[in-house]
Structures are given as structure tokens and as C-alpha cells.
PAKEFI-108464 format. One record per atom (N, C-alpha, C): atom name; x, y, z. Coordinates in steps of 0.02 Angstrom, whole numbers, plus 50000, padded with zeros to 5 digits. Layout:
atom = CA&c1 = X&c2 = Y&c3 = Z $
...
//
This chain:
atom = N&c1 = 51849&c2 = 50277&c3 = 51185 $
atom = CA&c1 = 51794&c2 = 50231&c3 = 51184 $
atom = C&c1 = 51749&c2 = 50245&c3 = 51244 $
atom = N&c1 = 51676&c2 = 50249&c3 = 51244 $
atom = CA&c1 = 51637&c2 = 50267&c3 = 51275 $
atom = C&c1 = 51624&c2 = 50183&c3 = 51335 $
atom = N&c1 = 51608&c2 = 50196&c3 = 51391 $
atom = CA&c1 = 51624&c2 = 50152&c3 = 51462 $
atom = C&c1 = 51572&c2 = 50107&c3 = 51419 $
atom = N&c1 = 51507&c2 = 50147&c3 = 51406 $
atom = CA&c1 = 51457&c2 = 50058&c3 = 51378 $
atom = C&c1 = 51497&c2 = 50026&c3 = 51329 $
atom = N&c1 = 51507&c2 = 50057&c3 = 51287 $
atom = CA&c1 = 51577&c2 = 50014&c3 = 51234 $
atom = C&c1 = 51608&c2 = 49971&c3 = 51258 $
atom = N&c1 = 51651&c2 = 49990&c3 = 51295 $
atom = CA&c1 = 51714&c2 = 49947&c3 = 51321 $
atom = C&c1 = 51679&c2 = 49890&c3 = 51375 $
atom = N&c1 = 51629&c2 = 49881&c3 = 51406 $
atom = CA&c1 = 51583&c2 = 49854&c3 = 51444 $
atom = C&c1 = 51544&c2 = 49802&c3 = 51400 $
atom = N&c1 = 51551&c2 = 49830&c3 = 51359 $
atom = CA&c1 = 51494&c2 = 49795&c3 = 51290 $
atom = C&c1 = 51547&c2 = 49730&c3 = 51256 $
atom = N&c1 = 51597&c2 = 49770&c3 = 51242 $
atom = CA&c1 = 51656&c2 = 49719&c3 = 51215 $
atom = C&c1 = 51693&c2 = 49686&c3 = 51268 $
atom = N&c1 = 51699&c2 = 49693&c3 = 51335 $
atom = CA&c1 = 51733&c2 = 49640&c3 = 51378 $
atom = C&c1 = 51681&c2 = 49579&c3 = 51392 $
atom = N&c1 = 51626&c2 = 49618&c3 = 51397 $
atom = CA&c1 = 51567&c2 = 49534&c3 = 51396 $
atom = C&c1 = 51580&c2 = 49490&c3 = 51317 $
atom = N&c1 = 51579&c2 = 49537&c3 = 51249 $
atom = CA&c1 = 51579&c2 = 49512&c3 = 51206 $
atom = C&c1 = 51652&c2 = 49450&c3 = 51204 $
atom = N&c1 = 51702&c2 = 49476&c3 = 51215 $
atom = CA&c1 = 51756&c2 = 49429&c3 = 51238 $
atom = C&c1 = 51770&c2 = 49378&c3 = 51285 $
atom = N&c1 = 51740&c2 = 49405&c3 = 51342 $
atom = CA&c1 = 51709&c2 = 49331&c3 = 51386 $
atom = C&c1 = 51675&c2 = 49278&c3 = 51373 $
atom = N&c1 = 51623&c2 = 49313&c3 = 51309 $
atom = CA&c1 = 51576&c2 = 49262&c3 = 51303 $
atom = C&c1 = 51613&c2 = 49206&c3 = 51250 $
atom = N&c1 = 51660&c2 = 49267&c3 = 51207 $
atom = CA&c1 = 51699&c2 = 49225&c3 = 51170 $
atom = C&c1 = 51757&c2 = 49164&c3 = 51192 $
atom = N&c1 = 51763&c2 = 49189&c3 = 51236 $
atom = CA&c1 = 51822&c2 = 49147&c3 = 51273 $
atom = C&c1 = 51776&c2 = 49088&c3 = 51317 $
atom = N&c1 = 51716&c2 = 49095&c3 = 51321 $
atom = CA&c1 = 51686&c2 = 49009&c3 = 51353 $
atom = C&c1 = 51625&c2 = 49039&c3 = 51415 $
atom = N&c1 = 51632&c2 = 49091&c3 = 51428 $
atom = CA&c1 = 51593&c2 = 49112&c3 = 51493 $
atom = C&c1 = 51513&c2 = 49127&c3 = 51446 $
atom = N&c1 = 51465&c2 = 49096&c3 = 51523 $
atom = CA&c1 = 51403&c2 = 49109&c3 = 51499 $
atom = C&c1 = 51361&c2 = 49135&c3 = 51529 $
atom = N&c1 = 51355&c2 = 49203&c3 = 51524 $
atom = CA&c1 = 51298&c2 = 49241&c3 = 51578 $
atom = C&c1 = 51237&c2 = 49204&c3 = 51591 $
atom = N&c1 = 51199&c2 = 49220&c3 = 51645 $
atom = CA&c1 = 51157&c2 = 49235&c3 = 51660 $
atom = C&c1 = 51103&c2 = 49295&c3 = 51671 $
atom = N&c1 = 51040&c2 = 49282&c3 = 51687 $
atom = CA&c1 = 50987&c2 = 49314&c3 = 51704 $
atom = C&c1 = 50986&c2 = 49352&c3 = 51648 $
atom = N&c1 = 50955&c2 = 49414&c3 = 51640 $
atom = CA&c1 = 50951&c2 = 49465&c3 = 51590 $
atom = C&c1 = 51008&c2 = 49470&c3 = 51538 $
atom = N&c1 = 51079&c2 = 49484&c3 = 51550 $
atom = CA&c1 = 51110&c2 = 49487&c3 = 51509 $
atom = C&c1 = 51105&c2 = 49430&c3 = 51464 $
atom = N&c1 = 51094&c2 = 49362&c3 = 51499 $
atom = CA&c1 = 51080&c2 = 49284&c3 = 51449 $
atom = C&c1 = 51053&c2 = 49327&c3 = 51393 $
atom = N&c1 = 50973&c2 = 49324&c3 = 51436 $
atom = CA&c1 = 50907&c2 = 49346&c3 = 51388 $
atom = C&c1 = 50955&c2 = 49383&c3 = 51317 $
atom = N&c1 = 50974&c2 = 49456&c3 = 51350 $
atom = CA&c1 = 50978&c2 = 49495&c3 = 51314 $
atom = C&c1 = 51039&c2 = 49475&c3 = 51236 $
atom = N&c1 = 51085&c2 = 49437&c3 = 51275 $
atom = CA&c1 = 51136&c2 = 49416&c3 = 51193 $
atom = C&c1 = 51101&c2 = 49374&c3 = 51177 $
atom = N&c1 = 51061&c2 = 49307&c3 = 51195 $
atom = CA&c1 = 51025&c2 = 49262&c3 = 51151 $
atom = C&c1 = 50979&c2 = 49269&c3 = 51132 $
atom = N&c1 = 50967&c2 = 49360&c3 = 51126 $
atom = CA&c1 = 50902&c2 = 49390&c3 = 51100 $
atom = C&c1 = 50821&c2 = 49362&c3 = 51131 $
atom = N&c1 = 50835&c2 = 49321&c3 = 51174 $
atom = CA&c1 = 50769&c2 = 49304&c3 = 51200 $
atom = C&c1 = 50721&c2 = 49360&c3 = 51232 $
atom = N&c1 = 50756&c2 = 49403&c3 = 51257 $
atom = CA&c1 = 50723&c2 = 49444&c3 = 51294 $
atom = C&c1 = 50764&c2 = 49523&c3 = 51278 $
atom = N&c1 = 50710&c2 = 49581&c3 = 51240 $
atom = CA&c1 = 50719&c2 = 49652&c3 = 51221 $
atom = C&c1 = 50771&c2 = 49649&c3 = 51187 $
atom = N&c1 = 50760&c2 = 49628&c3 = 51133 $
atom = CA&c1 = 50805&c2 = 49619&c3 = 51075 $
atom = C&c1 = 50822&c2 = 49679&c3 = 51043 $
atom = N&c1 = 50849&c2 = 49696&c3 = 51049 $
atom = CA&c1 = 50893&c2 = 49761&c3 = 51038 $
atom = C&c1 = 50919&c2 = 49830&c3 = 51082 $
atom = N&c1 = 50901&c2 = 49803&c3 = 51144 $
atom = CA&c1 = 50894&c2 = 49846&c3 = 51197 $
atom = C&c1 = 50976&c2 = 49848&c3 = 51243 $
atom = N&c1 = 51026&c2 = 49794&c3 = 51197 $
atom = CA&c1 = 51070&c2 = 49783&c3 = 51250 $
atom = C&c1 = 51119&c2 = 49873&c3 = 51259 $
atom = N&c1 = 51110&c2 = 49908&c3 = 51204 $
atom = CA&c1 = 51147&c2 = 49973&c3 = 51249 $
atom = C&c1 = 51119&c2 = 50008&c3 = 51290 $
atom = N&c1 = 51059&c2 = 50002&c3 = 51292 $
atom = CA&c1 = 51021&c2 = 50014&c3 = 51372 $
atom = C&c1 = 51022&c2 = 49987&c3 = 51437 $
atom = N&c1 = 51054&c2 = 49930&c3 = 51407 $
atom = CA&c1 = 51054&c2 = 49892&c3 = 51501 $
atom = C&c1 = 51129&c2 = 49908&c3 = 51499 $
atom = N&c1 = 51171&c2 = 49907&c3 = 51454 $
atom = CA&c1 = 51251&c2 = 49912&c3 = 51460 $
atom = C&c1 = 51251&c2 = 50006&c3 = 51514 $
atom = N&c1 = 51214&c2 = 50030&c3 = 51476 $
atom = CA&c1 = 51211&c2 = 50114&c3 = 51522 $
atom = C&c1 = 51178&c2 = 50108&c3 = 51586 $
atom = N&c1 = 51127&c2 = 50072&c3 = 51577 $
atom = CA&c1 = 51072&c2 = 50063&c3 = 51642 $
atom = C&c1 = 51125&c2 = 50021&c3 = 51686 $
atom = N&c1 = 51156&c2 = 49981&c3 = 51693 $
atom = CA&c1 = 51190&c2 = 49935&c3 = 51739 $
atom = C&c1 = 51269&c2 = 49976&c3 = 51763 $
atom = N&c1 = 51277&c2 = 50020&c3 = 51715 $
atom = CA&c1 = 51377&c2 = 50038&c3 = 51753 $
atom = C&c1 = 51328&c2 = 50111&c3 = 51771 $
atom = N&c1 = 51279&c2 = 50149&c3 = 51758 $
atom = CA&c1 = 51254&c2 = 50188&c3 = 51818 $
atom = C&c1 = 51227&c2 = 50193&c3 = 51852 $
atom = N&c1 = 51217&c2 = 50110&c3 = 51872 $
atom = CA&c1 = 51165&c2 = 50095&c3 = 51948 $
atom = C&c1 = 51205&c2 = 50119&c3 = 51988 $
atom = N&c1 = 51196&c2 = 50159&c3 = 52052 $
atom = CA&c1 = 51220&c2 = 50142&c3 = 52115 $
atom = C&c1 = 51253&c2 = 50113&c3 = 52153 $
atom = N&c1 = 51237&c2 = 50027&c3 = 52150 $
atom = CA&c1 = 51257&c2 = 49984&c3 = 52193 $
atom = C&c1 = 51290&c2 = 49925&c3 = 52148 $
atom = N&c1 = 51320&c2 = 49977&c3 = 52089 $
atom = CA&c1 = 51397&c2 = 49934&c3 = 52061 $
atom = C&c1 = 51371&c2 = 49870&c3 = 52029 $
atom = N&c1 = 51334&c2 = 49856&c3 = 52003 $
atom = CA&c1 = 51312&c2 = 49790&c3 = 52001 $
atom = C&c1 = 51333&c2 = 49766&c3 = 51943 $
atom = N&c1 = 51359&c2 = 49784&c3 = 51884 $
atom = CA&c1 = 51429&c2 = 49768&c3 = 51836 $
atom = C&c1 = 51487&c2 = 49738&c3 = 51890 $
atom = N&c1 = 51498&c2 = 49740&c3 = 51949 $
atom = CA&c1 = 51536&c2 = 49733&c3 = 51967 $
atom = C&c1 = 51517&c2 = 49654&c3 = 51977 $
atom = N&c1 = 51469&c2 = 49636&c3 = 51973 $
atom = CA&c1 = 51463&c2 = 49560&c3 = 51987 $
atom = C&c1 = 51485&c2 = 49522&c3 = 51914 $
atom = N&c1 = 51488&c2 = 49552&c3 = 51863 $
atom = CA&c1 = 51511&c2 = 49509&c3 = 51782 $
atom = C&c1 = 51569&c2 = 49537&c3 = 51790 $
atom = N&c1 = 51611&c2 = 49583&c3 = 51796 $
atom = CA&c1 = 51663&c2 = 49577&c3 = 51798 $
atom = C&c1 = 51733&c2 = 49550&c3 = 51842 $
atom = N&c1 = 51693&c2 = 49541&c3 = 51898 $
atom = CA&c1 = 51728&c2 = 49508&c3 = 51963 $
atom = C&c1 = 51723&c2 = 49438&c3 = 51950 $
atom = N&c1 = 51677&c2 = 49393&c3 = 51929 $
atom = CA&c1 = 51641&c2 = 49357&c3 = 51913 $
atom = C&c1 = 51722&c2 = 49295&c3 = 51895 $
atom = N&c1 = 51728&c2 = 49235&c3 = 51951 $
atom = CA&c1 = 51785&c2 = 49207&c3 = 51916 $
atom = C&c1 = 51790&c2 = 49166&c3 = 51832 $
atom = N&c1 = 51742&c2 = 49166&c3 = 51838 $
atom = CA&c1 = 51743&c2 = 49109&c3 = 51756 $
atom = C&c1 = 51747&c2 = 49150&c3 = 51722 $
atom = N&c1 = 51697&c2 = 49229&c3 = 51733 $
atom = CA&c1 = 51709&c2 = 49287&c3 = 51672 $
atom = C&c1 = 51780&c2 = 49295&c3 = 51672 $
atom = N&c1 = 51818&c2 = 49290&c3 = 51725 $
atom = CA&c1 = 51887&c2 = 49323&c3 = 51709 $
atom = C&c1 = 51938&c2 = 49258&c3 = 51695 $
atom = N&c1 = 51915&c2 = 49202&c3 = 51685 $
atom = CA&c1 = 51949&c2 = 49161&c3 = 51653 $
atom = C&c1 = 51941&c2 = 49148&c3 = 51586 $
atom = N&c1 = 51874&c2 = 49161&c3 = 51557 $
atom = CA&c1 = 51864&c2 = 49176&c3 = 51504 $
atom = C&c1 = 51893&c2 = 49225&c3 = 51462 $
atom = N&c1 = 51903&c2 = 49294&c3 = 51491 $
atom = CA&c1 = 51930&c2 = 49361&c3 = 51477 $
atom = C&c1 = 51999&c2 = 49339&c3 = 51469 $
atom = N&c1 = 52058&c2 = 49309&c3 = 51519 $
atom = CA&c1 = 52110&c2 = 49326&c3 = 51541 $
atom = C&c1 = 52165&c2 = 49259&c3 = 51535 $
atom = N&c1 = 52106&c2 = 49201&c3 = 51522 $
atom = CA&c1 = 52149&c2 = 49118&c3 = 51545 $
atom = C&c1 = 52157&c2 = 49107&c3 = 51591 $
atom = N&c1 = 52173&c2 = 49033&c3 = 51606 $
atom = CA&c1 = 52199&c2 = 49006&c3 = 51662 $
atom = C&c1 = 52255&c2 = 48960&c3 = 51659 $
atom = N&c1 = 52309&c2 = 49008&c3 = 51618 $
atom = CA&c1 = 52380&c2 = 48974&c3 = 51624 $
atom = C&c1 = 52424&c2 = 49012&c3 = 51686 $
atom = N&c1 = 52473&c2 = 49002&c3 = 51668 $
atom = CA&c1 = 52533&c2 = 49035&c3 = 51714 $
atom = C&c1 = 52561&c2 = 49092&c3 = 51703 $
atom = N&c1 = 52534&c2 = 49155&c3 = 51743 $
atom = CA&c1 = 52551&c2 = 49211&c3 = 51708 $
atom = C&c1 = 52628&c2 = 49223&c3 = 51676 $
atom = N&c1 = 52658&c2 = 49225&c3 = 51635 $
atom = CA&c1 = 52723&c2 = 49227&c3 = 51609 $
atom = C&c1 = 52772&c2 = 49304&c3 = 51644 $
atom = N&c1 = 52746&c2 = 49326&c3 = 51698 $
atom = CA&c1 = 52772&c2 = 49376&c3 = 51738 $
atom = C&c1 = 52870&c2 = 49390&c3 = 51709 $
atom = N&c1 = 52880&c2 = 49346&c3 = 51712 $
atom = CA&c1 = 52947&c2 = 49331&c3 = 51710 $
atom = C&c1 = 52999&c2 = 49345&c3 = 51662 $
atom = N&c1 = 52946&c2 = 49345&c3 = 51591 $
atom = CA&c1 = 52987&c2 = 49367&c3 = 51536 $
atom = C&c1 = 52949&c2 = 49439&c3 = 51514 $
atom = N&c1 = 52917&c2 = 49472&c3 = 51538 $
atom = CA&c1 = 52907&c2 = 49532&c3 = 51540 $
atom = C&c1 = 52945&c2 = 49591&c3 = 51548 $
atom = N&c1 = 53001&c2 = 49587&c3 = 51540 $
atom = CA&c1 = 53051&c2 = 49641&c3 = 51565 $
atom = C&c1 = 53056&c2 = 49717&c3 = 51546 $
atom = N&c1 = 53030&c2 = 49735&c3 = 51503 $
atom = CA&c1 = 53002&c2 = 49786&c3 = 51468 $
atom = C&c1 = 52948&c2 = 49803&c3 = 51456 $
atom = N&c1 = 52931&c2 = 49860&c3 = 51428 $
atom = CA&c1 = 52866&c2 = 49872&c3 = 51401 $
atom = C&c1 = 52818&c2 = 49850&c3 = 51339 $
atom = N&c1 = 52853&c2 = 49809&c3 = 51315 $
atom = CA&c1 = 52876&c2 = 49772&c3 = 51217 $
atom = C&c1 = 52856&c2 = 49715&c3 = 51228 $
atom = N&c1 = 52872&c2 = 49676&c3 = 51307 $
atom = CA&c1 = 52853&c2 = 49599&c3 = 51314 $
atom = C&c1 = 52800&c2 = 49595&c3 = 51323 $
atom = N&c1 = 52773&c2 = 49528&c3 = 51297 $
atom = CA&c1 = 52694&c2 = 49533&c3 = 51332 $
atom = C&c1 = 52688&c2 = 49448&c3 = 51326 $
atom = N&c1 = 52635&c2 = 49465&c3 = 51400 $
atom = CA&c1 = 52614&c2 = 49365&c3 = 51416 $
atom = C&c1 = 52584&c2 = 49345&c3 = 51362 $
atom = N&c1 = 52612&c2 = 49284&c3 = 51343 $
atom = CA&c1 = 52566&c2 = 49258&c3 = 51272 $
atom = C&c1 = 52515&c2 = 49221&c3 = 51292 $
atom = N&c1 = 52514&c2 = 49211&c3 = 51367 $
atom = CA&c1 = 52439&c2 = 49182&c3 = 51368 $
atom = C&c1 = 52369&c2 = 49229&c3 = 51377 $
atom = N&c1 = 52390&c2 = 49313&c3 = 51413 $
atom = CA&c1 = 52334&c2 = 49343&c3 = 51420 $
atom = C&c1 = 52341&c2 = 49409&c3 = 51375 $
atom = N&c1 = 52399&c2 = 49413&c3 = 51352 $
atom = CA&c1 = 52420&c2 = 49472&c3 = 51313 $
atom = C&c1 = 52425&c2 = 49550&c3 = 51356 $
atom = N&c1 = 52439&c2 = 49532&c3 = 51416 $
atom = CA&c1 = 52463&c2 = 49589&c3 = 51463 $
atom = C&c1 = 52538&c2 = 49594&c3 = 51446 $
atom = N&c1 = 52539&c2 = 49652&c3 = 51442 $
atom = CA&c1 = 52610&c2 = 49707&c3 = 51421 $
atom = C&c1 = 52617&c2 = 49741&c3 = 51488 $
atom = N&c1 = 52624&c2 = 49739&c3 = 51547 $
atom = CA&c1 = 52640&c2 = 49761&c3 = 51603 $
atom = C&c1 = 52691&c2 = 49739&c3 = 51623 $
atom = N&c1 = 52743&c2 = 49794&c3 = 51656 $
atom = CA&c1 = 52805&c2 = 49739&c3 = 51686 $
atom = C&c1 = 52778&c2 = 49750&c3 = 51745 $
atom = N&c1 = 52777&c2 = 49673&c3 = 51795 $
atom = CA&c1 = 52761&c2 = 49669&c3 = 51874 $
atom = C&c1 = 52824&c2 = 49678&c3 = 51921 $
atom = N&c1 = 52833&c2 = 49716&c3 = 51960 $
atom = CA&c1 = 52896&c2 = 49670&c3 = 52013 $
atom = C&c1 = 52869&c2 = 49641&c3 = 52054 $
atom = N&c1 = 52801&c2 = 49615&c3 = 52070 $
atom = CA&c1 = 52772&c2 = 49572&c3 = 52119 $
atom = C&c1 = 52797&c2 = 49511&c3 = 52102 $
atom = N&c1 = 52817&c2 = 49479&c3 = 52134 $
atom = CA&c1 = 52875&c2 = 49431&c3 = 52162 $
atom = C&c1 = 52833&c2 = 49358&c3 = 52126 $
atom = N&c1 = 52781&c2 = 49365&c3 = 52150 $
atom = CA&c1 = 52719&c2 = 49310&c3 = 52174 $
atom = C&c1 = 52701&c2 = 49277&c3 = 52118 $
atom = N&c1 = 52690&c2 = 49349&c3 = 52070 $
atom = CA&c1 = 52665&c2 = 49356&c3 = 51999 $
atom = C&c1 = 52667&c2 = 49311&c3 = 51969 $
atom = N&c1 = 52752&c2 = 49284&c3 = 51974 $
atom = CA&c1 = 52792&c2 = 49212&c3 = 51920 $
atom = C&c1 = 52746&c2 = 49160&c3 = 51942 $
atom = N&c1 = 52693&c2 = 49136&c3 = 51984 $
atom = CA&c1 = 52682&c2 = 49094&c3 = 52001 $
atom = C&c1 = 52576&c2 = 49113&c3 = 52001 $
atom = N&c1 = 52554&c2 = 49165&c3 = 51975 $
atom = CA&c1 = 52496&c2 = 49179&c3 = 52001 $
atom = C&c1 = 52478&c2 = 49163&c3 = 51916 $
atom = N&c1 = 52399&c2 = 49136&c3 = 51924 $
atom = CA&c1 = 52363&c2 = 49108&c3 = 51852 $
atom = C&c1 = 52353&c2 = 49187&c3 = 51814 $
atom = N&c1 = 52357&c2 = 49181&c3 = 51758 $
atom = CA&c1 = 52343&c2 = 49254&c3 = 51727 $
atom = C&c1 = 52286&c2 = 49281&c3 = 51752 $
atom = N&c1 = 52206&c2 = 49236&c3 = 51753 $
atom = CA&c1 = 52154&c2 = 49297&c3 = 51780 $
atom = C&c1 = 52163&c2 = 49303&c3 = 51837 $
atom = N&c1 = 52215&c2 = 49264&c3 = 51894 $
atom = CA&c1 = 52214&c2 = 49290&c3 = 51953 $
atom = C&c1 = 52259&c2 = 49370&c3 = 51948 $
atom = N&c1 = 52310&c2 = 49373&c3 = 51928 $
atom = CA&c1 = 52343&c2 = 49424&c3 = 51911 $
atom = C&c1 = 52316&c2 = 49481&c3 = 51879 $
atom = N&c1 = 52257&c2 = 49483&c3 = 51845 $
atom = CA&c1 = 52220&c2 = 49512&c3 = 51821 $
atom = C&c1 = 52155&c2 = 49547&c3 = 51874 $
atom = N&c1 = 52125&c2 = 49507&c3 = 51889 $
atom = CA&c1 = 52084&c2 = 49515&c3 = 51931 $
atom = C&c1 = 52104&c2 = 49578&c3 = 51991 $
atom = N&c1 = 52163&c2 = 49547&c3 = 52025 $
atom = CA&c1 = 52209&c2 = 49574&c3 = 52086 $
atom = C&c1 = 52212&c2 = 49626&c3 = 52072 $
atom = N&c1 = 52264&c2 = 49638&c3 = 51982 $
atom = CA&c1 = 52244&c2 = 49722&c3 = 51985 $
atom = C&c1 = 52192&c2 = 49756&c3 = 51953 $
atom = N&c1 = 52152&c2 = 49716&c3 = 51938 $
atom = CA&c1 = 52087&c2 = 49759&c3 = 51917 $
atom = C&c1 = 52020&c2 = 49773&c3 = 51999 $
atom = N&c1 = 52054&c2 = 49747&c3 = 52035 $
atom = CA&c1 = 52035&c2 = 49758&c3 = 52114 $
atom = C&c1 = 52059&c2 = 49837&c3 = 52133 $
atom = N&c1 = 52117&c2 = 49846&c3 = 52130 $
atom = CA&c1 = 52140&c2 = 49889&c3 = 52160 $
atom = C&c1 = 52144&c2 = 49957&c3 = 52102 $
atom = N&c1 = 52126&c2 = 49939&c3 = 52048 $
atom = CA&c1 = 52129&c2 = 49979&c3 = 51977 $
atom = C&c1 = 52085&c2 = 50056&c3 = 52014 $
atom = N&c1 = 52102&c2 = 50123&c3 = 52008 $
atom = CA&c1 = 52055&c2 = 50176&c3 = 52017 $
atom = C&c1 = 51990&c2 = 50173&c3 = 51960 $
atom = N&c1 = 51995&c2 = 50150&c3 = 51895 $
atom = CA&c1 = 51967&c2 = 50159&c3 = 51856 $
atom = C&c1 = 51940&c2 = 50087&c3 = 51809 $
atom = N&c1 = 51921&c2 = 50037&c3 = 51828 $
atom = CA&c1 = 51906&c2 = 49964&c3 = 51814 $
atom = C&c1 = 51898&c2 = 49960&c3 = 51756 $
atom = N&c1 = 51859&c2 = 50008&c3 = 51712 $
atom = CA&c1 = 51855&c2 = 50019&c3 = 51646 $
atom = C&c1 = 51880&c2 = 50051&c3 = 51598 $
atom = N&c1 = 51944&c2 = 50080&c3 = 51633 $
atom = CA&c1 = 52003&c2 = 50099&c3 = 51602 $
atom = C&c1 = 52044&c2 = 50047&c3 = 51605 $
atom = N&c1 = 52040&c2 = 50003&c3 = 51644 $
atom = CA&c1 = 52084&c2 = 49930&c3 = 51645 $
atom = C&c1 = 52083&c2 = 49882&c3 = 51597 $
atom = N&c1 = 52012&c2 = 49867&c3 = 51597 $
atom = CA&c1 = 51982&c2 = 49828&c3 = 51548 $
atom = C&c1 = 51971&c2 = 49877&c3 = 51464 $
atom = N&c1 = 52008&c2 = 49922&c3 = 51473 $
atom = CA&c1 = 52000&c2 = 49931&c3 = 51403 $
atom = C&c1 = 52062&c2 = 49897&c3 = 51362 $
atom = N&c1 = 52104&c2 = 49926&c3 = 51380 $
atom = CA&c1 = 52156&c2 = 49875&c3 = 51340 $
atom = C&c1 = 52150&c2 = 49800&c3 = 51315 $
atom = N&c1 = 52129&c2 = 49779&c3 = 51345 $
atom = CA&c1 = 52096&c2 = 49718&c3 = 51338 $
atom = C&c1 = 52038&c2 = 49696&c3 = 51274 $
atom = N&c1 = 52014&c2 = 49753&c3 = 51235 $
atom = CA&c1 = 51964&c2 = 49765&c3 = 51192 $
atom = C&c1 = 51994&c2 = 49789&c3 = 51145 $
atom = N&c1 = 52052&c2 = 49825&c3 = 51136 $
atom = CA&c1 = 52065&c2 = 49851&c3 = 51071 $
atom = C&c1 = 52094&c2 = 49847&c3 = 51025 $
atom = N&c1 = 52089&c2 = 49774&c3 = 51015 $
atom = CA&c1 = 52101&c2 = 49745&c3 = 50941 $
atom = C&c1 = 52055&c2 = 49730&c3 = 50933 $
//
């Protein structure tokens, strides 16, 4: 899947899950403004320079929207087969903390330290 893709569908899922952009991107899904232009700003914005996708995806409500705000289920993850039924992460953690951290915080944390942010967030898109 191509980075505007997967960029394209994590907003589409945020928005689904309750989060509501602002500024241009608003415009651009409520068609108010360059109505049809959104795979141009999706390319134009993850090859700016100065990261500035990084503000919708860091973004806490976007990632409670994306991810929930229950209790990450760290705990019954023991394998690769388990997965949190509140955010649908299939990761086993040994971070200790985890049992006790909200799913988009857990999310977030490692999409902080992720080499590839949009390799992170793809899983997350492909159903």
C-alpha cells in the first residue's frame, strides 16, 4: 500500500471513530474546499519537510479515535494469535506498565519510537 493510502485511510478511521479535523483537511473531507484534491494534499503534506502529518497523527483525540480509550488488554496477549479486543493490536508487550496504560496511550508510545510511523499505522487499515 502506497504511504498516501495508508495516510488516507488512518484519517478515514479516525474520522470514523469520532475525531474531527480541522483547517484544510476539515475543508477538504466536507468537500468544502478543492473537492477532489484530497490525494494531493495526502502527498503534499507526508512530503513536506517539517513533518507536519505529524501533527494528525500525534494528535490525542486522533489517536483515541484510531485506537480507544479503554485499558489496553496487555495481559492476555501472550502470543502472536491474541489480540486486544479493544484496539485490535496483536503485539505481545513485556512492558510491565502496559497492563495498566489506555490503548492509544500504548499506541501512541510505540508509534513515537516506531522507525517507520507509516509502517505502524498500516496494520491498523487493513481490513
Amino acid at each position: 500500500m502506497q504511504k498516501e493510502e495508508i495516510f488516507k485511510r488512518i484519517i478515514d478511521k479516525a474520522v470514523l471513530g469520532g475525531w474531527q479535523p480541522q483547517g484544510i483537511l476539515k475543508g477538504l473531507l466536507d468537500g468544502t474546499l478543492a473537492t477532489g484534491m484530497e490525494t494531493n494534499f495526502y502527498k503534499f503534506i507526508l512530503n513536506s519537510s517539517d513533518n507536519a502529518w505529524y501533527g494528525y497523527i500525534f494528535d490525542i483525540e486522533f489517536a483515541k479515535a484510531v485506537w480507544g480509550n479503554k485499558i489496553h488488554n496487555a495481559e492476555k496477549m501472550r502470543t502472536t494469535r491474541d489480540v486486544c479486543p479493544d484496539c485490535g493490536d496483536a503485539q505481545v508487550t513485556t512492558h510491565i506498565s502496559a497492563n495498566y496504560e489506555l490503548c492509544y496511550e500504548f499506541h501512541l508510545r510505540k508509534l513515537v519510537i516506531a522507525e517507520d510511523k507509516l509502517k505502524y499505522l498500516e496494520k491498523f487499515v487493513m481490513t
